[in-house]
C-alpha positions in Angstrom: 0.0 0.0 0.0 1.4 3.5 -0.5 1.6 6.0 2.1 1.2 9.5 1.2 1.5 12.9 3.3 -0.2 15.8 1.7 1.4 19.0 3.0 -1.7 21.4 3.7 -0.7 25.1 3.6 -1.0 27.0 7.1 -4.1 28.8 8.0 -4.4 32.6 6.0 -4.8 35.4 7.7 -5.4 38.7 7.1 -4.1 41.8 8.6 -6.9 44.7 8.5 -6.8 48.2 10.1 -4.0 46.8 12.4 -5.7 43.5 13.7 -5.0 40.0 12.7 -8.0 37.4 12.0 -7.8 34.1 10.7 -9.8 32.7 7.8 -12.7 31.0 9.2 -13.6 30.0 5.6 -12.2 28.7 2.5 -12.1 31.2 -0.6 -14.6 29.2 -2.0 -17.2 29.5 0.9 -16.6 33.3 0.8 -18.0 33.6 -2.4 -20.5 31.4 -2.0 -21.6 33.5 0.7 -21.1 36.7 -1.1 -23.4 35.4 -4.2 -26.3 34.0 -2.1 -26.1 37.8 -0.1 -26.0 39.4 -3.8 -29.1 36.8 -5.0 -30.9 37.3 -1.6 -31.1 41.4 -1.8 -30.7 41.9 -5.6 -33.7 43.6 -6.4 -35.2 43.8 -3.0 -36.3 47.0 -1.4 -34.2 47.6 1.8 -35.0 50.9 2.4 -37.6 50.2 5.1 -36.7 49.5 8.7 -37.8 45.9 8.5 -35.2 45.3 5.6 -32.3 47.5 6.7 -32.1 45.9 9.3 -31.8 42.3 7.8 -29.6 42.8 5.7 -27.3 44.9 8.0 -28.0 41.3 10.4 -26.6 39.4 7.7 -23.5 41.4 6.6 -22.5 41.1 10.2 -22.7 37.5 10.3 -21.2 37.0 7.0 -17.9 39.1 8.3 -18.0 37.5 11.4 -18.6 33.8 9.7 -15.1 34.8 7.2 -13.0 36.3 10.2 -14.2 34.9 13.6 -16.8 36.1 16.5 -16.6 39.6 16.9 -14.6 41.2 14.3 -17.2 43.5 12.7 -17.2 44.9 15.9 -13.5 45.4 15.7 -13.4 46.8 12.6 -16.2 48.7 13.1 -15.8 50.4 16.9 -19.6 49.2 17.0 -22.4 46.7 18.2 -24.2 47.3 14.6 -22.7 49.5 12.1 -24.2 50.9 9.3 -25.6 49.2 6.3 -23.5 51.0 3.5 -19.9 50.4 6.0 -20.6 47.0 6.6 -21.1 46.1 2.4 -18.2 47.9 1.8 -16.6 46.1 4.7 -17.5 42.3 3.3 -16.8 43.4 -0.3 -13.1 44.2 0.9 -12.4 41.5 3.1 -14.3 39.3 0.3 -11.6 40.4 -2.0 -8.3 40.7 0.2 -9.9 37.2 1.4 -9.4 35.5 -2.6 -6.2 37.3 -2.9 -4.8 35.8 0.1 -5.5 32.3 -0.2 -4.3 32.3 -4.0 -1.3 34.1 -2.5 -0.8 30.9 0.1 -1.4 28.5 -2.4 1.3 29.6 -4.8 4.0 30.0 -1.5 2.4 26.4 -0.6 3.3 24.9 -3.5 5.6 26.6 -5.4 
């Protein structure tokens, strides 16, 4: 029988606005989670409290799914911040995110 060892690369992390998180998700997952948020809202009206507020819900947990318990609230100074900083917030740790693992990947096995 042959015996393998598969050399996994370490854990990413990213460094944002001074603090350190580790990916709690693959690259893949991320954009997963990205889509279904873009196919959720797309063409939803979230101007009304109700809606706001959902999707500001979900944007948190989607940051706080990719970089751990808590780090929106890092990022952010605050319990719930606003709808347009947390988008911007999950589109650029979406991004930096994909960078990063493709950057780990190539150092992994290059």
């Amino acid at each position: 029988m042959k015996e393998m060892t598969i050399r996994m690369p370490e854990p990413v992390k990213l460094k944002i606005n001074g603090h350190i998180f580790q990916l709690q998700k693959s690259d893949v997952e991320i954009l997963h989670m990205v889509q279904d948020a873009k196919r959720k809202y797309e063409g939803r009206n979230i101007s009304g409290v109700d809606g706001a507020l959902e999707a500001a819900g979900d944007l948190q947990r989607m940051i706080d799914g990719i970089l751990g318990k808590g780090a929106t609230r890092k990022l952010s100074g605050c319990d719930r911040p606003g709808l347009a900083f947390s988008y911007h917030m999950l589109t650029e740790i979406a991004q930096g995110a994909v960078e990063a693992c493709a950057q780990a990947l190539v150092e992994a096995y290059a």
